[in-house]
VEXDREN-2710 file (C-alpha; in Angstrom, 1 decimal):
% VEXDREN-2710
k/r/px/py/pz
1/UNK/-16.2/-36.3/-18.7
2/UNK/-13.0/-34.2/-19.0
3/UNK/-11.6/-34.8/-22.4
4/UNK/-8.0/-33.7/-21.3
5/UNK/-5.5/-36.7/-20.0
6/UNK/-4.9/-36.8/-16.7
7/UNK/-1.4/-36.4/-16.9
8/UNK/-1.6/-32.8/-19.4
9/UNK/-3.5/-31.6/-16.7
10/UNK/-1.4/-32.6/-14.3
11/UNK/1.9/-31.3/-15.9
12/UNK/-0.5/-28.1/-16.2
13/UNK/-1.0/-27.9/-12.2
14/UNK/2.8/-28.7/-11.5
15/UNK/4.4/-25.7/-13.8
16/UNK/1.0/-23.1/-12.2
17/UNK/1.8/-24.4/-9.2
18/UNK/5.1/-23.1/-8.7
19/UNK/3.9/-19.6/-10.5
20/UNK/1.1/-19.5/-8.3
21/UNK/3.3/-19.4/-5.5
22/UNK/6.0/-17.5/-6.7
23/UNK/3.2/-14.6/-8.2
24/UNK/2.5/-14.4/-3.8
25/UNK/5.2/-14.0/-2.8
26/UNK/6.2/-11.0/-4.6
27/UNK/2.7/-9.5/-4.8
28/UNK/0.9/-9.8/-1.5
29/UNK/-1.2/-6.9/-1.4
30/UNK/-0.9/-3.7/0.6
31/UNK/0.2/-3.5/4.2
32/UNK/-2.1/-3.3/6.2
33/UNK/-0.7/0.4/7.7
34/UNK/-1.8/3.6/6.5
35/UNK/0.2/5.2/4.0
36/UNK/1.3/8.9/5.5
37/UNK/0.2/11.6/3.5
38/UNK/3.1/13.0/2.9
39/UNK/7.2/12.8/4.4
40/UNK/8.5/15.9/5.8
41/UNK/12.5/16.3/5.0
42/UNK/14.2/18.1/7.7
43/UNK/18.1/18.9/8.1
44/UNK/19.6/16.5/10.3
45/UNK/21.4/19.6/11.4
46/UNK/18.2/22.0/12.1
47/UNK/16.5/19.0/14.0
48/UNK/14.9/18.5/17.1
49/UNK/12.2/17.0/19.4
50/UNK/10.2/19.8/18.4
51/UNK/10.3/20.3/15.1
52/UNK/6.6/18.8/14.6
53/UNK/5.7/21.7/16.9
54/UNK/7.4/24.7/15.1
55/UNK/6.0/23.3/11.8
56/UNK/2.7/23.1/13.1
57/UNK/2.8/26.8/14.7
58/UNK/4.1/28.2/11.7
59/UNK/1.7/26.1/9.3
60/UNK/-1.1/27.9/11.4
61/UNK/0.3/31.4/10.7
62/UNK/0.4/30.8/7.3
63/UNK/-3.2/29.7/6.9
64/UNK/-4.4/32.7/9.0
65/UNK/-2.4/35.2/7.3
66/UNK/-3.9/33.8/4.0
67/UNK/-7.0/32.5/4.7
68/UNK/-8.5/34.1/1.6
69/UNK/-7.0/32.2/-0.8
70/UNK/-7.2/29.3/0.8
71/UNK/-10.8/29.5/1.1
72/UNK/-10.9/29.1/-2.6
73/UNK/-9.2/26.4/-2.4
74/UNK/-11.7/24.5/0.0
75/UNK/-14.2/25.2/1.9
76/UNK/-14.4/26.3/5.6
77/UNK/-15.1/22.6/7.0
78/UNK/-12.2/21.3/5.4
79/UNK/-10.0/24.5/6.4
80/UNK/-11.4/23.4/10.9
81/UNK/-10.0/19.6/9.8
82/UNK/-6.7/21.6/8.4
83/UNK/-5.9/23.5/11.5
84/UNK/-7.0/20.8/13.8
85/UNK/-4.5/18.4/11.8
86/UNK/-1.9/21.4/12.5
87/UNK/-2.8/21.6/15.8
88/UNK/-2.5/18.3/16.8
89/UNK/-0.7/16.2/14.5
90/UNK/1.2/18.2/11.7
91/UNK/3.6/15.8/10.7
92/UNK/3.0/12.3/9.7
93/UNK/6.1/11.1/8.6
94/UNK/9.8/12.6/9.1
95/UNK/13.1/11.9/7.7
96/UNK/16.4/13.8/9.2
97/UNK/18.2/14.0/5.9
98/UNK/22.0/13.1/6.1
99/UNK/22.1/13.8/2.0
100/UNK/21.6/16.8/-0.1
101/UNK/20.1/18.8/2.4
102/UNK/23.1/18.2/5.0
103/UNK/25.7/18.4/2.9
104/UNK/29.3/18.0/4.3
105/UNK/30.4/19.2/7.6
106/UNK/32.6/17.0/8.3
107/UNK/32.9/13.5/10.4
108/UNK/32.8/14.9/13.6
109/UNK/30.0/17.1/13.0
110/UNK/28.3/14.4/11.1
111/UNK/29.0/12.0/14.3
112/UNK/27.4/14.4/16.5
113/UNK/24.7/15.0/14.8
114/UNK/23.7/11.1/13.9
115/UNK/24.0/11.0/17.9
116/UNK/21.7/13.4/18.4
117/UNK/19.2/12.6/15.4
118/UNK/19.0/8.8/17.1
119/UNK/17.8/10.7/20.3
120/UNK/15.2/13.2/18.5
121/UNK/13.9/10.3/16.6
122/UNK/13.3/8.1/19.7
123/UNK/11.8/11.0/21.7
124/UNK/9.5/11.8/18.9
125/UNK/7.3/8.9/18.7
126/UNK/5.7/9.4/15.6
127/UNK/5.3/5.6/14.5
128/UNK/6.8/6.9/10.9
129/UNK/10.1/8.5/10.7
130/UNK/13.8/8.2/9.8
131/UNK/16.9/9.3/8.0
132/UNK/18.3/9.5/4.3
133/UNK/22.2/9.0/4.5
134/UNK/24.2/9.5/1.7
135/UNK/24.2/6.2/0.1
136/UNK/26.1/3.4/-0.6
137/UNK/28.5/5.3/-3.6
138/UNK/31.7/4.4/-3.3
139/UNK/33.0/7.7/-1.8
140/UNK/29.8/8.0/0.3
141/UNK/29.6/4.2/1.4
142/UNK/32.0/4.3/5.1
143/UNK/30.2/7.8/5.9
144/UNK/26.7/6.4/5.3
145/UNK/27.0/3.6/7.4
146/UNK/28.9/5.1/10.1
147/UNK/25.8/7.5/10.1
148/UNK/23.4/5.0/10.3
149/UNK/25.2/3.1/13.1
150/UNK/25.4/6.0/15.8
151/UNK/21.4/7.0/14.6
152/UNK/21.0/3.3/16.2
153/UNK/23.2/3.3/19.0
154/UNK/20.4/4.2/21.7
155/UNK/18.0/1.8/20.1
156/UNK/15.8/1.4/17.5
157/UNK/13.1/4.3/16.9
158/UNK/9.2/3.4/16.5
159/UNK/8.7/3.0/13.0
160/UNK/12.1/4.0/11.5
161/UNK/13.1/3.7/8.0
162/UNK/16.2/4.9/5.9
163/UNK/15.9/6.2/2.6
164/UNK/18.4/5.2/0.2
165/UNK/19.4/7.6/-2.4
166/UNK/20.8/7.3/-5.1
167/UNK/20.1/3.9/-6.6
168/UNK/21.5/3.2/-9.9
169/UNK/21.7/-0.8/-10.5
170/UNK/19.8/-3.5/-8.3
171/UNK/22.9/-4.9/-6.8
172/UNK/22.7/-2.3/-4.4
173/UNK/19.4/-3.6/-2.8
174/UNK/21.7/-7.1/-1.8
175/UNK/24.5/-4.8/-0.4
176/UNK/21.5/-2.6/1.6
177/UNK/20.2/-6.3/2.7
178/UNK/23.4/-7.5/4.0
179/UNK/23.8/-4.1/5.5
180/UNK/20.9/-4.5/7.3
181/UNK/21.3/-8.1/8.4
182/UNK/25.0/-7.0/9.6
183/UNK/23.4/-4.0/11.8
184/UNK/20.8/-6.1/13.3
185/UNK/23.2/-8.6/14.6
186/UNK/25.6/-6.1/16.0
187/UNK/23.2/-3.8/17.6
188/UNK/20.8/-6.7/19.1
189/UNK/18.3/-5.9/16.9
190/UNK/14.9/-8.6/16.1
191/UNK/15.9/-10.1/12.4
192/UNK/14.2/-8.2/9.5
193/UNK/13.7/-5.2/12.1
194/UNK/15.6/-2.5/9.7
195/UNK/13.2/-1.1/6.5
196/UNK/14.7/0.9/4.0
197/UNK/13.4/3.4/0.9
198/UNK/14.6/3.6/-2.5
199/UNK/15.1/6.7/-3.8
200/UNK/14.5/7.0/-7.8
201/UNK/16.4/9.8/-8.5
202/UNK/18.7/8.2/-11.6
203/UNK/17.4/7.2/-15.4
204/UNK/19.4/3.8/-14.8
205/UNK/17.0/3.2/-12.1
206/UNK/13.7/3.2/-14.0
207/UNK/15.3/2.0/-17.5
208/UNK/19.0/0.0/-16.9
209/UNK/21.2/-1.2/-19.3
210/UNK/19.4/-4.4/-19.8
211/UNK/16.1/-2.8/-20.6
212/UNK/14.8/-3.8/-17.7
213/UNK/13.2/-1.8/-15.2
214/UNK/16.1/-1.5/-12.8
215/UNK/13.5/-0.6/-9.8
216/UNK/11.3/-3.3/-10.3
217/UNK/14.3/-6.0/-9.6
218/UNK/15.4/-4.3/-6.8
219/UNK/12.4/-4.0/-5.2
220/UNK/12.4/-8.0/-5.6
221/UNK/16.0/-8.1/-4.3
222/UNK/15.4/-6.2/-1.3
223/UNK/13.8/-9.6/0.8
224/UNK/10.9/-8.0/1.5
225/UNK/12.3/-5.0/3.5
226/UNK/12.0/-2.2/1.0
227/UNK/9.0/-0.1/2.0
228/UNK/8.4/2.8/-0.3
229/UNK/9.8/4.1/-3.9
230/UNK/10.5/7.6/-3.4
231/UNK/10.4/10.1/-7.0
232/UNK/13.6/12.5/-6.8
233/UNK/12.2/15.3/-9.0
234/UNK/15.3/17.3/-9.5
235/UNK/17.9/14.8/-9.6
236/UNK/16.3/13.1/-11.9
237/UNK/15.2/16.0/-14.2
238/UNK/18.8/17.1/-14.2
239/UNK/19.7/13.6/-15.5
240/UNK/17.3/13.8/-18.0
241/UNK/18.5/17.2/-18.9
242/UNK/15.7/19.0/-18.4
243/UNK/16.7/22.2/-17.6
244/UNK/16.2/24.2/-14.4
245/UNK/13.1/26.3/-15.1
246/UNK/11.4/23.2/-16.7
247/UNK/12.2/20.7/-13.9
248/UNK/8.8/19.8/-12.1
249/UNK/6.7/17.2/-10.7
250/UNK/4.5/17.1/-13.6
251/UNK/7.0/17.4/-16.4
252/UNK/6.6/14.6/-18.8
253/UNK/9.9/12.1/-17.7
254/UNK/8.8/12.9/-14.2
255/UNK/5.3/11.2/-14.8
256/UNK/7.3/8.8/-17.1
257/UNK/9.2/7.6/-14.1
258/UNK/6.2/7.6/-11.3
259/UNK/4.4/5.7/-13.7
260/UNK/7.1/3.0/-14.2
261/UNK/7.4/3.0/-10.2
262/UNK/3.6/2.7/-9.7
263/UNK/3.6/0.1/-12.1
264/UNK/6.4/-2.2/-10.4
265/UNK/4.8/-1.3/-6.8
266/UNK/1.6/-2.3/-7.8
267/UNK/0.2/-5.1/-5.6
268/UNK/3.7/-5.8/-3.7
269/UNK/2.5/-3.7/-0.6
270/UNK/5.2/-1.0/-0.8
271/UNK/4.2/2.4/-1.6
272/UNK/5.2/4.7/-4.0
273/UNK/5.8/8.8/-3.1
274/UNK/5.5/12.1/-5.2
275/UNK/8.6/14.2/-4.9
276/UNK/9.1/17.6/-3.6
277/UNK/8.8/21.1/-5.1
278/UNK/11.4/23.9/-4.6
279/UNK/8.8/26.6/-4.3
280/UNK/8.3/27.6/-1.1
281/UNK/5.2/30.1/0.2
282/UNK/7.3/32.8/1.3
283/UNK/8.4/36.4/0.1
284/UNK/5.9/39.3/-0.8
285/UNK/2.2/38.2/-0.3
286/UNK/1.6/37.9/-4.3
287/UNK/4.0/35.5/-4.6
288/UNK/3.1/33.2/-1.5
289/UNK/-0.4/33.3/-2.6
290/UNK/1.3/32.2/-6.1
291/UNK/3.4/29.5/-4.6
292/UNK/0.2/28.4/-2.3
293/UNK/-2.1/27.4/-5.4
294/UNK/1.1/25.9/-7.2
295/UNK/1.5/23.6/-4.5
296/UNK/-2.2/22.9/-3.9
297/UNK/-2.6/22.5/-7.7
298/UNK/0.5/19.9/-7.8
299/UNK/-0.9/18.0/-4.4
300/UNK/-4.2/17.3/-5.9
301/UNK/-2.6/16.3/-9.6
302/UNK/-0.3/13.7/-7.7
303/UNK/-3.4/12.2/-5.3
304/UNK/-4.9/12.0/-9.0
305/UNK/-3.0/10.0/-10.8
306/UNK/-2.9/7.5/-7.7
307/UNK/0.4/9.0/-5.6
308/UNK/-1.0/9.3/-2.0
309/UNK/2.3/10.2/-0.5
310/UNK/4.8/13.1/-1.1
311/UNK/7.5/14.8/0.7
312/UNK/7.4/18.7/1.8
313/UNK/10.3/20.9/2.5
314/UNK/8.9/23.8/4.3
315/UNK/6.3/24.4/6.9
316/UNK/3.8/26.1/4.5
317/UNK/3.5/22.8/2.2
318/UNK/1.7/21.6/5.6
319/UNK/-1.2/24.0/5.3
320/UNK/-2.0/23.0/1.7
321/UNK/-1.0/18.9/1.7
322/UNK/-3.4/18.1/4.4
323/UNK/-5.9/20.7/2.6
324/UNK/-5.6/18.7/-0.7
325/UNK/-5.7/15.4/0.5
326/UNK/-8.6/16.0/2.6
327/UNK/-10.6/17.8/0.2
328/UNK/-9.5/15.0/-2.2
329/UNK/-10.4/12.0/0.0
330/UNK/-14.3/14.0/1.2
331/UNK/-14.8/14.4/-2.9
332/UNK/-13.9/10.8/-3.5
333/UNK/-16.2/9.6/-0.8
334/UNK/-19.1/11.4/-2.5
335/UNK/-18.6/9.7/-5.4
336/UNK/-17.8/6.6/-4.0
337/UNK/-20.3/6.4/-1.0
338/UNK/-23.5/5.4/-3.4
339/UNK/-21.3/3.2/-5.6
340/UNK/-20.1/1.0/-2.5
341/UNK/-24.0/1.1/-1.1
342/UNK/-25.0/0.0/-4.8
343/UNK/-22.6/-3.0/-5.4
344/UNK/-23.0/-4.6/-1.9
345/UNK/-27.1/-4.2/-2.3
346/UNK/-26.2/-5.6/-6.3
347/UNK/-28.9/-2.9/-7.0
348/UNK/-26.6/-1.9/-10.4
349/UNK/-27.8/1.1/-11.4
350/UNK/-26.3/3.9/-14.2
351/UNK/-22.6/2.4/-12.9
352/UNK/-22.1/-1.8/-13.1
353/UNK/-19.4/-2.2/-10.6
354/UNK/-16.8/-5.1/-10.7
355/UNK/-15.1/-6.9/-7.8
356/UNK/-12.0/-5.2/-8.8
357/UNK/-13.6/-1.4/-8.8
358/UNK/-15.8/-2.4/-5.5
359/UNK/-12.6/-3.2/-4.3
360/UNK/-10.8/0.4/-5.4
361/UNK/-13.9/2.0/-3.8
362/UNK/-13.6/0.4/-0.5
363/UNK/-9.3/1.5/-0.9
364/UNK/-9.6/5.0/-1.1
365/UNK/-13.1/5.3/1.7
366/UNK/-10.1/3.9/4.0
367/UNK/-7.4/6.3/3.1
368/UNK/-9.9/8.8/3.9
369/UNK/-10.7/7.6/7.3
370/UNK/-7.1/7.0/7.8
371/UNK/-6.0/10.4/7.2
372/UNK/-8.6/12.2/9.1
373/UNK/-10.6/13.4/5.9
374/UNK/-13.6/12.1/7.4
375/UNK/-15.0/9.5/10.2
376/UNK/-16.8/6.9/10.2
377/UNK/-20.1/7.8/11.0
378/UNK/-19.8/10.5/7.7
379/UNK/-19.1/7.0/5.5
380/UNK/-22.3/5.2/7.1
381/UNK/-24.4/8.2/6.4
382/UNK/-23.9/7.7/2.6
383/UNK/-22.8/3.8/2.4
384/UNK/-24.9/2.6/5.8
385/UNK/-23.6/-0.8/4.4
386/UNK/-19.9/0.3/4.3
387/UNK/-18.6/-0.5/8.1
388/UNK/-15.0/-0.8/8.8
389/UNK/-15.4/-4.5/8.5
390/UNK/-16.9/-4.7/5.0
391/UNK/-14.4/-1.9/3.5
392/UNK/-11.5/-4.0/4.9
393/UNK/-13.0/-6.7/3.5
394/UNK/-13.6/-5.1/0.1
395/UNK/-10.4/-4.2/-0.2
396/UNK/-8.3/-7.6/0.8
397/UNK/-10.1/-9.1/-1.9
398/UNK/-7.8/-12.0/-3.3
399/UNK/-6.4/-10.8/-6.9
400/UNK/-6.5/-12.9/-9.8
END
């Protein structure tokens, strides 16, 4: 017999009840999408239908011209799974940036340009692309949407985002939202159709005046249409006042900031991205061997410490991006592989797996497979237990 009243208890299931609900709305889980590997930031200006293909073709020279190094890096299977990736696929995600790397040219320029970047982002086809505009700032705010509206003229590309930069206090989430709504309606668009970013690139975004985690609400505020949280490594160092030759994706306030991002992300399905690095593999051979293992080095430290996204700004961050993550993600599956065989034969062993870690284990097999590090039949070799089906069902497991 329970020795609690009936009517504590019920009082107890009315008040969960409504937090029950409320705790799924705002934390369903991840999409059920593959997270690119990275976002490629292009000029809006420099542009074009084949701009996957130049990157690619350069990419390739790069590796070939340094192939040395690169082999210390990872070994030759992984290098064949690099330049077919270049080959075929170099880009998995592309933003024509309207912002900082733009700059102003004024509005008929910028008009001609959002024309035109509407038309390369259409012919592309990549499932994953978009534009960063220049925000919703109070002198940027009539350029920004005008931008946006001629992008969406022709129609709406496949898999098109906007990154908004920029952000600085959660009202402008609501603005973005009614934005959206007001672009849908005018250009014919399904409701909910339009996805934005947010850009962390401010201190009043990650700590407001409040004390709350100004990211966090505004992920909450966007409706369900924010996608990703995006670091801004220089911006935000400069905010900070770090100073220049200190400013990096693993200085202190920039892991200070991924981790409150990571944090509000967690469980919401929108994914968080690394920033970019303002080294670029080019000059003298010393010093694009030096700037190859920098970026290499900083790849692998993001995909680390759980960032399984970050944006490159030159076509030699291809060769060593897709050499990191899949290095990363065939390392990870060796580790993983016997613990995922282990848990579903409930053999235990030297490592006890939980739900919650059997669940993580089945996570990052499937980024794996999704990014190419590896197929299928490589998984089964090492789990023969771990098919697609039980991995996706290892890793939709209902959080408590």
């Amino acid at each position: 017999m329970n020795a609690i009243p009936e009517p504590t208890l019920a009082r107890i299931d009315a008040l969960l009840a409504d937090i029950d609900a409320d705790l799924a709305a705002h934390y369903p889980g991840d999409r059920p999408e593959a997270q690119p590997a990275h976002t490629v930031y292009v000029s809006a200006a420099d542009a074009s239908a084949d701009t996957p293909a130049i990157w690619g073709t350069a990419a390739l020279e790069l590796l070939d011209r340094h192939a040395s190094v690169l082999l210390e890096l990872g070994d030759p299977a992984v290098l064949e799974l690099v330049r077919r990736r270049l080959s075929t696929a170099p880009i998995a995600d592309l933003r024509l940036d309207f912002e900082d790397g733009y700059g102003r040219r004024g509005d008929t320029v910028e008009d001609d340009d959002a024309v035109r970047a509407g038309h390369t982002l259409r012919a592309l086809g990549l499932g994953s692309c978009g534009i960063r505009f220049k925000g919703l700032t109070l002198a940027d705010r009539p350029r920004a949407v005008r931008t946006l509206e001629l992008v969406l003229d022709g129609g709406l590309p496949e898999g098109f985002v906007f990154t908004v930069p920029k952000l600085r206090a959660a009202e402008q989430i609501t603005a973005t939202v009614w934005l959206c709504e007001a672009l849908e309606h005018a250009h014919g668009l399904p409701a909910r159709a339009l996805r934005f970013e947010l850009q962390i690139e401010s201190p009043q975004a990650v700590l407001g005046a409040d004390g709350t985690a100004t990211l966090a609400r505004a992920l909450h505020m966007a409706e369900g249409r924010c996608t990703g949280l995006h670091y801004g490594t220089y911006d935000y160092s400069a905010a900070c006042g770090i100073t220049p030759q200190n400013q990096s994706l693993e200085h202190p306030v920039a892991d200070h900031a991924k981790a409150v991002m990571l944090a509000a992300a967690a469980q919401t399905g929108v994914w968080v991205a690394d920033g970019s690095t303002q080294v670029n593999p080019v000059g003298t051979d010393t010093q694009v061997e030096q700037a190859i293992r920098r970026h290499h080095r900083l790849v692998t430290r993001s995909l680390e410490r759980g960032f399984y996204q970050g944006w490159d700004m030159h076509p030699g961050h291809l060769v060593t991006r897709w050499l990191a993550t899949f290095t990363f993600f065939r390392t990870a599956l060796v580790a993983a592989a016997p613990r995922l065989q282990a848990y579903l034969d409930r053999r235990g062993g030297a490592v006890v797996d939980e739900p919650a870690t059997a669940e993580a284990l089945a996570a990052v097999v499937l980024r794996g497979l999704d990014c190419g590090a590896f197929g299928v039949d490589e998984v089964l070799a090492q789990a023969p237990g771990a098919d697609l089906a039980t991995l996706r069902a290892l890793k939709a497991r209902t959080h408590s």
